[in-house]
C-alpha positions as CSV (number, residue, x, y, z in Angstrom):
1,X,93.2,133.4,9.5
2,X,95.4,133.7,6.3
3,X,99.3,134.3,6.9
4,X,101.3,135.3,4.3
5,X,105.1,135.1,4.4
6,X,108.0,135.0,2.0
7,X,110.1,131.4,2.5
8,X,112.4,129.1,0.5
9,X,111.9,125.5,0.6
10,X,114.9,123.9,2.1
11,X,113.3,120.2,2.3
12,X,110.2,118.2,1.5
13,X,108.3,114.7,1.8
14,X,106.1,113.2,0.2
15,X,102.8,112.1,2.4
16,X,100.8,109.6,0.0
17,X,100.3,109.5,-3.6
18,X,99.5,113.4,-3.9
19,X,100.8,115.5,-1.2
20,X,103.9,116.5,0.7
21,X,105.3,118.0,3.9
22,X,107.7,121.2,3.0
23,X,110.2,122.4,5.3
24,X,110.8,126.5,4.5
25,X,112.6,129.1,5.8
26,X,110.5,132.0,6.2
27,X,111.9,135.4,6.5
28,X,109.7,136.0,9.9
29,X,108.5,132.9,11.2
30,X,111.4,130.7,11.4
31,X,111.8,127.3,9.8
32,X,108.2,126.1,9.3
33,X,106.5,122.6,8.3
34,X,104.1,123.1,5.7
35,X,101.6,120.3,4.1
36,X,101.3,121.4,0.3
37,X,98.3,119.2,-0.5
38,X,97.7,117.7,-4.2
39,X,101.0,119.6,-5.0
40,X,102.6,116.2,-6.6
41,X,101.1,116.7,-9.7
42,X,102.2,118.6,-12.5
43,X,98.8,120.2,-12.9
44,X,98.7,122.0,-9.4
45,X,99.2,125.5,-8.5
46,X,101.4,124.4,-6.0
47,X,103.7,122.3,-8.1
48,X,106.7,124.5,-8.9
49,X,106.7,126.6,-5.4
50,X,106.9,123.1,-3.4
51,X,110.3,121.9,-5.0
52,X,113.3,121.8,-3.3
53,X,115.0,125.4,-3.3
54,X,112.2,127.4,-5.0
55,X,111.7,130.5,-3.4
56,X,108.1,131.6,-2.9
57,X,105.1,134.1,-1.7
58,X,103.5,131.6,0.9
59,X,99.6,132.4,2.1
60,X,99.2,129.5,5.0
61,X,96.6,129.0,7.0
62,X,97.1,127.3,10.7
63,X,95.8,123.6,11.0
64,X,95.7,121.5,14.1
65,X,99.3,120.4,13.4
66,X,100.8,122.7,11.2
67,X,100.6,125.0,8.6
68,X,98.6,124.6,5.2
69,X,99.5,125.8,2.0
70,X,96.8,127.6,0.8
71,X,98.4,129.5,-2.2
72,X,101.8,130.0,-3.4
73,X,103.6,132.5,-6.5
74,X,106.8,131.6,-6.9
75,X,109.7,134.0,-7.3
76,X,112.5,132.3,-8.0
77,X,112.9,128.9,-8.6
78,X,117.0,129.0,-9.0
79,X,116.2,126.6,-11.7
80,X,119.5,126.1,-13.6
81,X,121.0,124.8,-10.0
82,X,119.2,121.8,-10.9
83,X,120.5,121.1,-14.0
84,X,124.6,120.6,-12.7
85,X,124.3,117.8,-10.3
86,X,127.6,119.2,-8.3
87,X,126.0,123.1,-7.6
88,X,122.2,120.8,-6.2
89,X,124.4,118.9,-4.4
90,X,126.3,122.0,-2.7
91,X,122.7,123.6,-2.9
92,X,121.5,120.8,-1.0
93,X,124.6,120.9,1.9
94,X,123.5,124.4,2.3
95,X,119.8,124.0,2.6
96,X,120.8,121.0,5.5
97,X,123.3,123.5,7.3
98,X,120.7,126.3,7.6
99,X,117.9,124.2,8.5
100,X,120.3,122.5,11.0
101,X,121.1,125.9,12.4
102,X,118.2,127.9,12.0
103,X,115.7,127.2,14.5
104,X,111.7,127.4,14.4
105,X,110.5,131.0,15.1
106,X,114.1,132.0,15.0
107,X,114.5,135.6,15.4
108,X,117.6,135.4,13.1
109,X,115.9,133.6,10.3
110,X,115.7,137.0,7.8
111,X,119.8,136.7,8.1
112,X,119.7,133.3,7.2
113,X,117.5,133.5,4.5
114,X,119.1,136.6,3.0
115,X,122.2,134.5,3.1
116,X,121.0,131.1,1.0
117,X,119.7,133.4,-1.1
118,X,122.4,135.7,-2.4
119,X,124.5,132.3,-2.1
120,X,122.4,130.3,-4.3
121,X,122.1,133.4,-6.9
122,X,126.1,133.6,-7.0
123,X,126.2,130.0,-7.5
124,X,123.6,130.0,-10.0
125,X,125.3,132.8,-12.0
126,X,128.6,131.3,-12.1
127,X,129.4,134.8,-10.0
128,X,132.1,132.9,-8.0
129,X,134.2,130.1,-7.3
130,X,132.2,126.9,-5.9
131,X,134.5,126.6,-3.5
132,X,134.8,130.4,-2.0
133,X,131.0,130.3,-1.8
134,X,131.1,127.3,0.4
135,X,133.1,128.4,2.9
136,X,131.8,131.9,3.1
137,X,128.5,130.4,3.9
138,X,129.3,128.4,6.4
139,X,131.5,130.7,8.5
140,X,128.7,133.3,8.2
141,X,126.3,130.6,9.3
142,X,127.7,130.1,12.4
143,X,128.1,133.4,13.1
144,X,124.7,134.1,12.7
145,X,123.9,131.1,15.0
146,X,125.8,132.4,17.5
147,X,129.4,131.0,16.7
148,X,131.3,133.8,15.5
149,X,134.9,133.9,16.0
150,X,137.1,136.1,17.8
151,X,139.1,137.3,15.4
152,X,139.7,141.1,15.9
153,X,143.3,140.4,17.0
154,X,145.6,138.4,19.0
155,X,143.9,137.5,22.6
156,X,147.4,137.6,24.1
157,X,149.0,140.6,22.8
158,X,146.7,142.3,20.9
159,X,148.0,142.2,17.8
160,X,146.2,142.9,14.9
161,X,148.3,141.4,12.2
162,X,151.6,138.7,12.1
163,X,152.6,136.9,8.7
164,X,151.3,134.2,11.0
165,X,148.8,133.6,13.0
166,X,146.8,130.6,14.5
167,X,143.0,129.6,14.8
168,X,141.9,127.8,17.6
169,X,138.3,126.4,16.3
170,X,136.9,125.2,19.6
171,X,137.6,128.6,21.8
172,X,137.1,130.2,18.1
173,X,140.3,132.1,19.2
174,X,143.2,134.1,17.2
175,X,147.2,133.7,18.8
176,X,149.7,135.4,17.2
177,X,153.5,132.9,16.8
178,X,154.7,134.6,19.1
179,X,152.5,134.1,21.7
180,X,151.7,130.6,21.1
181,X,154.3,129.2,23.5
182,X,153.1,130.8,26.6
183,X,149.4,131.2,25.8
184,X,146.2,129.9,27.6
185,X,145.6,127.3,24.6
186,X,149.8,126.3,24.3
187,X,148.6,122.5,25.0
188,X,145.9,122.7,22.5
189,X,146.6,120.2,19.8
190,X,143.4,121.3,17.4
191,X,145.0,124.5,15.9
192,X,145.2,125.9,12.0
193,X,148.1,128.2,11.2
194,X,146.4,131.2,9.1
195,X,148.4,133.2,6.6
196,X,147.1,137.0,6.3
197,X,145.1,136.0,2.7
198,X,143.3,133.7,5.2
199,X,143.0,135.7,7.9
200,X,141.7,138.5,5.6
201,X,139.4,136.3,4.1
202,X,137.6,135.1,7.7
203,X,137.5,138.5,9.3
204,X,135.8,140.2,6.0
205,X,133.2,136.7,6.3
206,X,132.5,137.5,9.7
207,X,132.4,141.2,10.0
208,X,131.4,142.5,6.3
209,X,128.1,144.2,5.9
210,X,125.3,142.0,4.0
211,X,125.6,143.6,0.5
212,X,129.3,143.3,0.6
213,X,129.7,139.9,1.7
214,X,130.6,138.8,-1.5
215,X,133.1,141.1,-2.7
216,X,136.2,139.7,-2.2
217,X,138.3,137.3,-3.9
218,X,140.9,134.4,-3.1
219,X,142.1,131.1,-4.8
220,X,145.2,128.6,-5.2
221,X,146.2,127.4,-1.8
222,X,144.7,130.3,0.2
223,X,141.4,129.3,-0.5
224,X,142.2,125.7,0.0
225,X,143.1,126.6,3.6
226,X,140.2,128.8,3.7
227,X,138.1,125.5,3.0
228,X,139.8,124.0,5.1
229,X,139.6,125.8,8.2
230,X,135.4,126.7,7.6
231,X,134.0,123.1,7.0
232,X,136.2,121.9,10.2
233,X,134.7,124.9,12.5
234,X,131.4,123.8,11.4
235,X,131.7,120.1,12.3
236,X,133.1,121.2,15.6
237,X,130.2,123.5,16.1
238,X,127.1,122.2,14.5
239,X,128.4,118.8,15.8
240,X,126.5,116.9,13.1
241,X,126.8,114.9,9.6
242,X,125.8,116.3,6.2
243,X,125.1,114.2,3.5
244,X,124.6,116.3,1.4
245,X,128.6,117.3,2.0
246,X,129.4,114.1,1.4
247,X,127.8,114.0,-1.3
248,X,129.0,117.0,-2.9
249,X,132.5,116.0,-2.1
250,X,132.6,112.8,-3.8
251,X,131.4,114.4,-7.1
252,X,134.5,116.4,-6.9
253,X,136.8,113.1,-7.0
């Protein structure tokens, strides 16, 4: 039985001299393992869809194991990513995060792969700042996984809005100043003071509709903090190492 599914290829290895094992994100079945046979050589049908971040039609069929490529049309191949080596390497930190936090057969995995998407095309298109996309993916990464942030106002007082206000990543709580002295996380020693750029910047992450995700500005400092704040929740949360980070990060020195 054919199935066909639309998925982006997030990792691959090779198996021998002429074949590989891809790891995609499908829109409906999750993060799959695929074996794209013969598709090492330039002369295959299979050769542009199995490359790292190309974007494909997928008809599988199910083997003992795994799934089989049997044909593949690719759609977008987000080709010019791998020409700058900084946007493949923070290609490649998002490809690790979502296939770190998207799970096989995932019920979420059409969020996440609308998400890599429209990132990747921004980056691709010089449509924003490197750095904004970054952290916009990865808060909206954990919130899809599950790890979204209370940040609708102050969990002591209510308050919506102070000049400033503090993040607590690991309750992924909001405290206004001037409830910080007498509130439940006053001992907590992990805390990021947020100005209200900031603040704007992670409720409209978290709570903005798809197609709107990305229309917002922010830079100097601001987005620094931004940065800041985003790749530290996600090491608290994912609780893992990215290479690929590291990597990206030490092209910026």
């Amino acid at each position: 039985m054919l199935i066909k599914t639309q998925g982006i290829v997030i990792k691959h290895r090779n198996i021998g001299e002429n074949d590989k094992i891809l790891t995609i994100l499908t829109s409906d079945l999750g993060v799959i393992e695929v074996a794209a046979q013969r598709s090492k050589s330039m002369k295959s049908s299979l050769a542009s869809a199995s490359q790292i971040l190309s974007y494909s039609d997928f008809c599988l069929f199910k083997g003992k194991s795994n799934y089989i490529v049997n044909s593949a049309e690719s759609i977008n191949s987000f080709y010019s990513l791998r020409l700058d080596v900084i946007k493949l390497s923070l290609a490649g930190y998002f490809c690790e995060l979502i296939g770190y936090m998207c799970k096989s057969s995932d019920e979420k995995s059409a969020s996440f792969l609308k998400l890599i998407l429209n990132t990747l095309y921004f980056l691709q298109e010089d449509k924003k700042d490197a750095l904004l996309l970054k952290s916009i993916f990865e808060l909206r990464c954990l919130s899809i996984a599950g790890f979204m942030p209370n940040l609708v106002c102050c969990t002591e007082c209510a308050t919506f809005e102070k000049e400033l206000m503090y993040f607590f990543p690991l309750q992924g709580a909001l405290v206004c100043e001037d409830c910080i002295p007498t509130c439940a996380y006053k001992n907590e020693t992990l805390r990021y003071p947020v100005n209200q750029a900031v603040l704007s910047a992670m409720r409209y992450i978290v709570f903005s509709e798809d197609q709107r995700l990305f229309s917002f500005k922010l830079s100097g400092q601001s987005l620094e903090q931004l940065n800041y704040v985003t790749e530290n929740y996600m090491y608290l949360h994912a609780e893992a190492k990215f290479n690929s980070l590291d990597m990206y990060k030490s092209l910026l020195i």
